[in-house]
C-alpha positions as CSV (number, residue, x, y, z in Angstrom):
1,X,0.3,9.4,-9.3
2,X,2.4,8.9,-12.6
3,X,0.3,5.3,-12.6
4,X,-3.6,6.5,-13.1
5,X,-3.6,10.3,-14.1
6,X,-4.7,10.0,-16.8
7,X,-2.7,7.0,-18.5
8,X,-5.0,6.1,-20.5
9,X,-6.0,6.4,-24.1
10,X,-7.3,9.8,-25.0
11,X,-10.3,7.8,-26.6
12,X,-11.2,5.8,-23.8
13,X,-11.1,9.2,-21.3
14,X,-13.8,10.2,-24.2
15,X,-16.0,6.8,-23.4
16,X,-15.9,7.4,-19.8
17,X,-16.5,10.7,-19.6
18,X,-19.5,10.7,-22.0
19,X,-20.9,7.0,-20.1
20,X,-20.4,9.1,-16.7
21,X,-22.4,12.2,-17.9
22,X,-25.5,9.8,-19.3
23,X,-25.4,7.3,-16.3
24,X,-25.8,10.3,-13.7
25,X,-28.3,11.9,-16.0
26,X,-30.3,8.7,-16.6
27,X,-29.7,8.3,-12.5
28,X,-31.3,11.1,-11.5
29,X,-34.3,10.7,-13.8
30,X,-34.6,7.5,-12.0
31,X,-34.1,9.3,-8.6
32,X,-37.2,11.7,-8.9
33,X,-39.2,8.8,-10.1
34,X,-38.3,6.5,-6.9
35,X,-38.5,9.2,-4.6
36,X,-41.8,10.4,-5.6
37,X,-43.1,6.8,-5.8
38,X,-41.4,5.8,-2.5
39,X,-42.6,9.2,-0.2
40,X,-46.4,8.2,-2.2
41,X,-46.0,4.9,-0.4
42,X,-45.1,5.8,3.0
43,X,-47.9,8.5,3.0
44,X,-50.8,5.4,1.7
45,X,-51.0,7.0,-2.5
46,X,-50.4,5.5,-5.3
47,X,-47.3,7.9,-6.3
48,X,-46.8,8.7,-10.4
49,X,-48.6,5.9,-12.4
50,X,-48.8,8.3,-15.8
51,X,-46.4,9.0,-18.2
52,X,-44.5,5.2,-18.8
53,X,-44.9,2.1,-17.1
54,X,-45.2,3.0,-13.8
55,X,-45.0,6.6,-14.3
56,X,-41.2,5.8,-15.5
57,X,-41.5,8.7,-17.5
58,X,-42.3,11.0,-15.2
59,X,-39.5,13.0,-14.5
60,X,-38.4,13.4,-18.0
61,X,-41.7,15.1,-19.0
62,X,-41.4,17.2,-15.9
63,X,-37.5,18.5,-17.2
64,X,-39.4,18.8,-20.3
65,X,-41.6,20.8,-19.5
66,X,-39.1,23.0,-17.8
67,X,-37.0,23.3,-20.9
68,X,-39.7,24.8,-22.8
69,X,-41.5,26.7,-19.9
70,X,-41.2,30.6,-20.4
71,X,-38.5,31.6,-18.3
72,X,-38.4,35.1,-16.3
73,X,-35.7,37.2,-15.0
74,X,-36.7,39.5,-12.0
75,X,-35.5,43.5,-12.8
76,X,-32.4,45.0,-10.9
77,X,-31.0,41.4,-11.2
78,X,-27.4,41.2,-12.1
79,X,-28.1,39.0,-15.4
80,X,-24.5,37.3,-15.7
81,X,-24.4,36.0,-12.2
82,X,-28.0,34.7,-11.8
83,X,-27.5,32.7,-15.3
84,X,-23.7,31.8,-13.7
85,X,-25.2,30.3,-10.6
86,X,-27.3,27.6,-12.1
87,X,-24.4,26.6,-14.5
88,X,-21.9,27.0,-11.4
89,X,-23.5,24.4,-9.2
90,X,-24.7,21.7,-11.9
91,X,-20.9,21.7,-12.9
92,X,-19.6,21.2,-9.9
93,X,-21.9,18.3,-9.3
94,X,-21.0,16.4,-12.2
95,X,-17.2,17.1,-11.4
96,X,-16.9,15.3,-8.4
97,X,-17.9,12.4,-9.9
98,X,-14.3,11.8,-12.2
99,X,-12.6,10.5,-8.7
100,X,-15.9,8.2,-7.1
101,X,-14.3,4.5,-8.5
102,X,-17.4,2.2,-9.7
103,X,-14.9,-0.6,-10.0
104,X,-11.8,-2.3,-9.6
105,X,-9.5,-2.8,-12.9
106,X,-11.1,-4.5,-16.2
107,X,-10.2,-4.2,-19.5
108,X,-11.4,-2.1,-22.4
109,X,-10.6,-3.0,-25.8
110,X,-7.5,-4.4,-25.0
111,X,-6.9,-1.7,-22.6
112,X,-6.6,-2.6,-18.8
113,X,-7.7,0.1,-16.9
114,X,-10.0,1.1,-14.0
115,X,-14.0,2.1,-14.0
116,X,-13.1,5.3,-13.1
117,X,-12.6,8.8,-14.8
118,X,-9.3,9.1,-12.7
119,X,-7.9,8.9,-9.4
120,X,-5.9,11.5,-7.1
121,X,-3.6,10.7,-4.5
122,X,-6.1,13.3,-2.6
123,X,-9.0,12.3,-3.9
124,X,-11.1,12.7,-1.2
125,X,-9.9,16.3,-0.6
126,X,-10.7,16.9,-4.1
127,X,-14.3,15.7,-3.9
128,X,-14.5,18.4,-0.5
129,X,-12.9,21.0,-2.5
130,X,-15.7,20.7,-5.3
131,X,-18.2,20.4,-3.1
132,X,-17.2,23.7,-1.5
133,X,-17.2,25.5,-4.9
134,X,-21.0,24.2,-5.1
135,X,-22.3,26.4,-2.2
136,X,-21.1,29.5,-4.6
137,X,-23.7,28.2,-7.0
138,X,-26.2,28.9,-4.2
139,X,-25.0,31.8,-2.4
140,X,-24.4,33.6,-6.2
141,X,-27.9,32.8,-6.7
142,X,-29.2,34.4,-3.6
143,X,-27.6,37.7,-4.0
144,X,-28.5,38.2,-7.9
145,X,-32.2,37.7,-7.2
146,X,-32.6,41.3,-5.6
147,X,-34.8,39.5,-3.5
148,X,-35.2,38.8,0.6
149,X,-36.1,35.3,0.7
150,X,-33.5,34.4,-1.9
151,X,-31.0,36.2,-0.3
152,X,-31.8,34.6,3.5
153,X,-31.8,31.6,2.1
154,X,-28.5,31.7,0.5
155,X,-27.1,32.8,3.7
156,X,-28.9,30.2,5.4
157,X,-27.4,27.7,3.2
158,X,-23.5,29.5,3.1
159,X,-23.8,29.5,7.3
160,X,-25.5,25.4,7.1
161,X,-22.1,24.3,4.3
162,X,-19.8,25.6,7.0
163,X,-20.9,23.9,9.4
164,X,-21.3,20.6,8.7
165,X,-18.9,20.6,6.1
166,X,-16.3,20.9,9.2
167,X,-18.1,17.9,10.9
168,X,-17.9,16.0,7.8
169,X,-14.2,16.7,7.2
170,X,-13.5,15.7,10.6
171,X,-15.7,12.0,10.3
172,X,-13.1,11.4,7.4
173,X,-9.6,11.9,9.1
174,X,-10.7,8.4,11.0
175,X,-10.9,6.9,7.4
176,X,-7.3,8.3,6.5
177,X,-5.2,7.6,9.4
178,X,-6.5,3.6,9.4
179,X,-6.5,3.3,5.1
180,X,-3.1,5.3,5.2
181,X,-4.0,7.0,1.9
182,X,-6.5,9.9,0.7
183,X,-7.4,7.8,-2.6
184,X,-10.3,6.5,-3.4
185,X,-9.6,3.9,-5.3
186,X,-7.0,2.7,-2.2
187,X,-9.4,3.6,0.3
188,X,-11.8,0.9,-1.0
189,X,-9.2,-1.8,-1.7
190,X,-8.2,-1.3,2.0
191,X,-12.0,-2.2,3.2
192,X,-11.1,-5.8,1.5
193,X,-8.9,-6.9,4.1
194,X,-11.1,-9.3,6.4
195,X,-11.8,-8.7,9.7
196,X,-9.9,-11.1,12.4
197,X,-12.3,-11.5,15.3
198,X,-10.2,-12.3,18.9
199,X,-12.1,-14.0,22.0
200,X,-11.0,-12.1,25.1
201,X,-9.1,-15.1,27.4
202,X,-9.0,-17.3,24.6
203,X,-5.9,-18.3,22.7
204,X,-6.6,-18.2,18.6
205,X,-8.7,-16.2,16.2
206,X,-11.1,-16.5,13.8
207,X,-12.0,-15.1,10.1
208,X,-15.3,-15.7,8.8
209,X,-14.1,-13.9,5.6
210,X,-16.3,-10.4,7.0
211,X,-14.3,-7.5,4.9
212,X,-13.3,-4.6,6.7
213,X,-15.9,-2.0,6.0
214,X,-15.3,1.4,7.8
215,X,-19.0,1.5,8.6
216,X,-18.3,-1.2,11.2
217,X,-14.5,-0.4,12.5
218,X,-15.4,3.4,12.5
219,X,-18.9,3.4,13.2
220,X,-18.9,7.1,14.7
221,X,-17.5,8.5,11.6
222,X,-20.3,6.5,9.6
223,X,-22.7,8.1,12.1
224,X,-21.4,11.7,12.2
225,X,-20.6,11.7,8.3
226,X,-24.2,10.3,7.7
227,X,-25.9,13.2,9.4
228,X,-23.2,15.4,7.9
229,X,-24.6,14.6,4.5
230,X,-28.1,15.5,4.8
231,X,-27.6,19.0,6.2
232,X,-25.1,19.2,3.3
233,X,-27.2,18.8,1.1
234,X,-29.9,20.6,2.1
235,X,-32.4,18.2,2.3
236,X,-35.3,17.5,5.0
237,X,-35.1,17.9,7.8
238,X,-31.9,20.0,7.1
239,X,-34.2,22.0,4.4
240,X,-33.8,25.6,5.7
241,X,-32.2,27.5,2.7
242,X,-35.5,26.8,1.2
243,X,-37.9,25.9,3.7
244,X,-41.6,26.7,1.5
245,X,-42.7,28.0,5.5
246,X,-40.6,31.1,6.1
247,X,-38.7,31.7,2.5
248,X,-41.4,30.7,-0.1
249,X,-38.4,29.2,-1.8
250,X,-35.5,30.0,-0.8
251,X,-32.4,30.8,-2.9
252,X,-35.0,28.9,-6.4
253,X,-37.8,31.8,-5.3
254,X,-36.9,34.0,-8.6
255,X,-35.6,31.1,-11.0
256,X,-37.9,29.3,-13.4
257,X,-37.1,27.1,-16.6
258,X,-34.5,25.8,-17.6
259,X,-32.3,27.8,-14.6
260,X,-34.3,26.1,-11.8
261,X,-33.7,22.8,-13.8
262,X,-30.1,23.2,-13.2
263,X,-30.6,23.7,-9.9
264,X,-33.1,20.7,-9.5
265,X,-30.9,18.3,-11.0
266,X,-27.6,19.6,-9.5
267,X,-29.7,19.2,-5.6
268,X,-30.2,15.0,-6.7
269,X,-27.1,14.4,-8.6
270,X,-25.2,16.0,-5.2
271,X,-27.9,13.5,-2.8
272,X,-26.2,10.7,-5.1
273,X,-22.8,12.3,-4.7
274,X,-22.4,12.4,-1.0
275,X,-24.0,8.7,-0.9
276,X,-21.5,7.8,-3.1
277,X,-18.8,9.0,-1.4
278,X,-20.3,7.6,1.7
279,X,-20.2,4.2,0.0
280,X,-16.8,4.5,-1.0
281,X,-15.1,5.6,2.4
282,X,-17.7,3.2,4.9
283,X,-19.1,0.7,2.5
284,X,-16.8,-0.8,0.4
285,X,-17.6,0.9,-2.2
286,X,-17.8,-1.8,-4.7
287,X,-16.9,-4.9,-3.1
288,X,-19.7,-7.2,-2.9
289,X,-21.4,-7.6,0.6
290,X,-20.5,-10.3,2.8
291,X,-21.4,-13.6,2.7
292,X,-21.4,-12.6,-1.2
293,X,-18.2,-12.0,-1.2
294,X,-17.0,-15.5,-0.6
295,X,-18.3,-16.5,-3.7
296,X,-15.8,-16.2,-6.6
297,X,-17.8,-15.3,-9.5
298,X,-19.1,-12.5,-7.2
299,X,-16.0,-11.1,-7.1
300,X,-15.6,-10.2,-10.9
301,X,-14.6,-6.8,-11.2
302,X,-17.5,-6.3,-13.9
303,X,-20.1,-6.5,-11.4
304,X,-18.4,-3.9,-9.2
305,X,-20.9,-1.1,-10.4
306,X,-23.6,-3.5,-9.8
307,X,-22.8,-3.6,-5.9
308,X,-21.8,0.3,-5.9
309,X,-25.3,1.4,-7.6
310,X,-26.9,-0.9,-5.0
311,X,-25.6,0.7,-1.4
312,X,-25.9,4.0,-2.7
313,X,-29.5,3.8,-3.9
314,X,-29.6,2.2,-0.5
315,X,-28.6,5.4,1.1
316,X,-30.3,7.2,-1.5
317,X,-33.7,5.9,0.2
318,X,-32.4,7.1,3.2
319,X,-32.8,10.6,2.2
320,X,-36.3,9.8,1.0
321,X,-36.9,7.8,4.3
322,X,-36.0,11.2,6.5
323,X,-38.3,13.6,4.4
324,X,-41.0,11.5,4.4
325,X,-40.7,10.9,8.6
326,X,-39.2,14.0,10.3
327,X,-40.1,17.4,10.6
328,X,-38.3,20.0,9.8
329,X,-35.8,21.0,12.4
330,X,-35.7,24.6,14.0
331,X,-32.6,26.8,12.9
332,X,-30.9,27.3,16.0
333,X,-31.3,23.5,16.8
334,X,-29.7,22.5,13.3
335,X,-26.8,25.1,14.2
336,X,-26.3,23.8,17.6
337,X,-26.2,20.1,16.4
338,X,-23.6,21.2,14.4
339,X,-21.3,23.4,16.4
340,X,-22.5,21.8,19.9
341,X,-22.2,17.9,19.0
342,X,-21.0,16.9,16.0
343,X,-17.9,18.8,16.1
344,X,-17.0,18.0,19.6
345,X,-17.5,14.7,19.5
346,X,-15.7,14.2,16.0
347,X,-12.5,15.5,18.0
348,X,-12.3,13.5,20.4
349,X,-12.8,10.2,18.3
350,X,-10.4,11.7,16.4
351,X,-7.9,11.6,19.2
352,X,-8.9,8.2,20.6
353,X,-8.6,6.2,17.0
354,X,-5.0,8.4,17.1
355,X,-3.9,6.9,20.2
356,X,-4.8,3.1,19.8
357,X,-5.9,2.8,16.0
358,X,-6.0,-1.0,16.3
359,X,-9.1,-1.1,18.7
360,X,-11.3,1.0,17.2
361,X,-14.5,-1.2,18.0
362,X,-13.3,-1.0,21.7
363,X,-12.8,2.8,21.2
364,X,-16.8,3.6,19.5
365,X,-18.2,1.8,23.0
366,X,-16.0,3.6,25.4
367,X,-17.2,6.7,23.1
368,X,-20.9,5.9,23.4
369,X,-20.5,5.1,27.5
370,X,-19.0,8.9,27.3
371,X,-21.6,10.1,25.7
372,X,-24.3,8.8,27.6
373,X,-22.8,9.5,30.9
374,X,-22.8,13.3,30.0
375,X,-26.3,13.0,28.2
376,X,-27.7,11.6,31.9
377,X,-25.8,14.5,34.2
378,X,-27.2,17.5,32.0
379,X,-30.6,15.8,32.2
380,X,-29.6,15.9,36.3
381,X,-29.0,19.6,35.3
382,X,-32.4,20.3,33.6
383,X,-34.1,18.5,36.6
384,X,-32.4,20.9,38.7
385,X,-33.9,24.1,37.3
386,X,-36.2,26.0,39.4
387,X,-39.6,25.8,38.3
388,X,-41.1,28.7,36.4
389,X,-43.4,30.8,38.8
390,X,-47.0,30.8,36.8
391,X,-47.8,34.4,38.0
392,X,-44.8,35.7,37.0
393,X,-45.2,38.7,34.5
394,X,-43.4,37.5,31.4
395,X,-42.3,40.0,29.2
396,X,-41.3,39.0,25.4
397,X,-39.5,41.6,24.3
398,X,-37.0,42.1,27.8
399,X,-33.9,41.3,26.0
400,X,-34.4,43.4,23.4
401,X,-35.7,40.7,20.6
402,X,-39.1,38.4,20.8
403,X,-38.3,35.0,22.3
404,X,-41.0,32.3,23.4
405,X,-42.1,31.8,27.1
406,X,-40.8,29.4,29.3
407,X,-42.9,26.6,30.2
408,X,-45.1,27.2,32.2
409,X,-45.0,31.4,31.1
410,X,-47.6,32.9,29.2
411,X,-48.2,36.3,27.5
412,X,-49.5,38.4,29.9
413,X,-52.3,39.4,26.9
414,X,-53.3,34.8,27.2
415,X,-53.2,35.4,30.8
416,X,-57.1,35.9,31.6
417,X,-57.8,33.5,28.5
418,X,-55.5,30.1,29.6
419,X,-56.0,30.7,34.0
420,X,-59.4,31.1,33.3
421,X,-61.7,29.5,35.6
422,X,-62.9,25.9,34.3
423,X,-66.7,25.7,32.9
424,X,-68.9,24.3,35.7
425,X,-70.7,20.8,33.8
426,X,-74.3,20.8,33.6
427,X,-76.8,18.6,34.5
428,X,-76.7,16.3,31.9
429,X,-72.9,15.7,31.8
430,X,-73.6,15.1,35.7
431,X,-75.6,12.4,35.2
């Protein structure tokens, strides 16, 4: 610890935190601009094309435009909490940014040091801690509105970072117990080692000079961590806190101005955070990819942010990818992915890398052959169910709250309307 808390000059702490602070800014300009432009693609438009080259420019008019927009306050608010929240969450999402490394060590003006704020020997805990202190942002928000949808969908949001902020803790304890450390830093100079490939019944081994990214030796944790993110972030088709369907908005529904601006740019500087933390524990963070890597020059440590900005823009279009394919999901399906599978199944990987940590490869297939042996028997179990009588008199409210028919069930009131007789064709559709 004594060796990268902040040891270095006061001055160049100054020049990183200030280049941090206009990279993300800068970033997230860039963010809006590509997602609009990609989502225009995928759905045949042209995307923005005013405003800059390209419609570069974009973005920046739009936070413009929010900085000077007139900015209300709903009455019977609590005024210092709903101007907290805004502050709260944008803080917290520039924070966790002081512990993601963009590179190895350089030097500065004579100063060897790394390209990175600073480094914890928890780290990773840190960037989970802050992350955690974000979702006040949100839930603050909700309850100083004095309003219904912003308060549902602060809840919403509250009950959605519990849950998947377990799963996603859980997808991490596989990156600790085979990197031996909780740093970041160390957690990405462990991916270097190269992987040593062994032929079953064949004597000798062979390195083709693959590194040991985590996204291939724990491919489960990649998985569960990479669905983790989305709902963690609140982003289709994990959007219910602010789903424009049921809560107008959401936990934003009484901001405006510069307050929903925080908010906006804290929601794509946390879709950049959880990427980059994603790159950093599963990607290598900022090692080059492979065959790249087995050049030299590749290697410099000055092109480390280069590969870094590249797989997380990568993931980044990930996020765009999902919102621009999938639906949203319904509530108590999101729960149940969360509580049901995710959770479950982080366990027990958790116990089988514990057990034989060395054949984790091995480990993910036996886990997927698990999975798909219990997937098949409770499809055997669905099969099984007796049909649904049709004439059976189905009553909505029986339980005590409104749920949807069975298939097969209808509303006693679409009865005559759905079992009606068919139309008898006429003479010209007979010929």
């Amino acid at each position: 610890m004594n060796d990268v808390f902040f040891q270095d000059p006061w001055w160049l702490i100054v020049i990183k935190v200030l280049a941090l602070f206009v990279i993300l800014l800068l970033w997230t300009i860039f963010n809006v601009w590509y997602e609009r432009r990609l989502v225009g693609k995928m759905q045949h438009r042209l995307g923005p094309i005013m405003n800059g080259p390209f419609g570069l420019a974009q973005a920046l008019a739009d936070g413009a435009k929010l900085l000077v927009k007139e900015d209300f306050r709903p009455q019977h608010t609590d005024k210092w909490v709903f101007n907290l929240a805004p502050v709260l969450t944008g803080m917290a999402a520039f924070t966790t940014w002081t512990v993601i490394p963009f590179g190895g060590q350089v030097e500065i003006f004579g100063v060897s040091t790394r390209l990175q704020v600073t480094d914890l020997p928890v780290a990773v805990l840190f960037v989970m801690a802050i992350a955690s202190i974000g979702i006040y942002g949100i839930v603050l928000a909700g309850w100083a509105s004095n309003s219904t949808y912003a308060f549902l969908g602060a809840m919403r949001s509250s009950a959605q970072m519990i849950s998947y902020e377990i799963a996603m803790g859980l997808s991490i304890v596989g990156v600790f117990l085979q990197a031996g450390t909780m740093s970041t830093y160390g957690i990405v100079e462990a991916q270097r080692t190269p992987i040593i490939f062994r032929l079953p019944f064949v004597e000798g081994e062979a390195n083709i000079g693959m590194m040991g990214w985590y996204a291939l030796l724990l491919a489960p944790s990649f998985v569960i961590y990479g669905i983790a993110m989305v709902g963690e972030t609140n982003r289709a088709p994990f959007d219910l806190p602010e789903c424009e369907s049921e809560l107008v908005s959401g936990y934003l529904t009484e901001y405006s101005g510069f307050r929903y601006a925080m908010f906006f740019l804290a929601e794509y500087i946390n879709m950049a955070t959880v990427s980059a933390v994603c790159t950093t524990l599963f990607l290598g963070g900022y090692l080059p990819f492979w065959p790249l890597n087995l050049i030299e020059p590749l290697n410099n440590a000055w092109l480390g942010p280069l590969w870094f900005v590249i797989k997380v823009q990568l993931l980044f279009s990930v996020f765009v990818w999902l919102r621009g394919t999938l639906p949203r999901f319904r509530y108590d399906q999101f729960m149940d992915l969360g509580w049901k599978r995710l959770i479950p199944i982080s366990l027990l990987w958790i116990v089988m890398v514990a057990v034989a940590p060395r054949y984790t490869v091995a480990l993910a297939i036996v886990l997927v052959a698990i999975l798909i042996v219990f997937a098949s028997r409770r499809k055997q179990q669905q099969e099984r169910v007796p049909p649904v009588d049709p004439d059976e008199v189905f009553d909505a409210f029986a339980g005590g709250y409104p749920v949807p028919p069975r298939p097969g069930q209808v509303l006693p009131e679409l009865a005559r309307v759905i079992r009606s007789e068919p139309a008898q064709p006429t003479e010209s559709e007979e010929r």
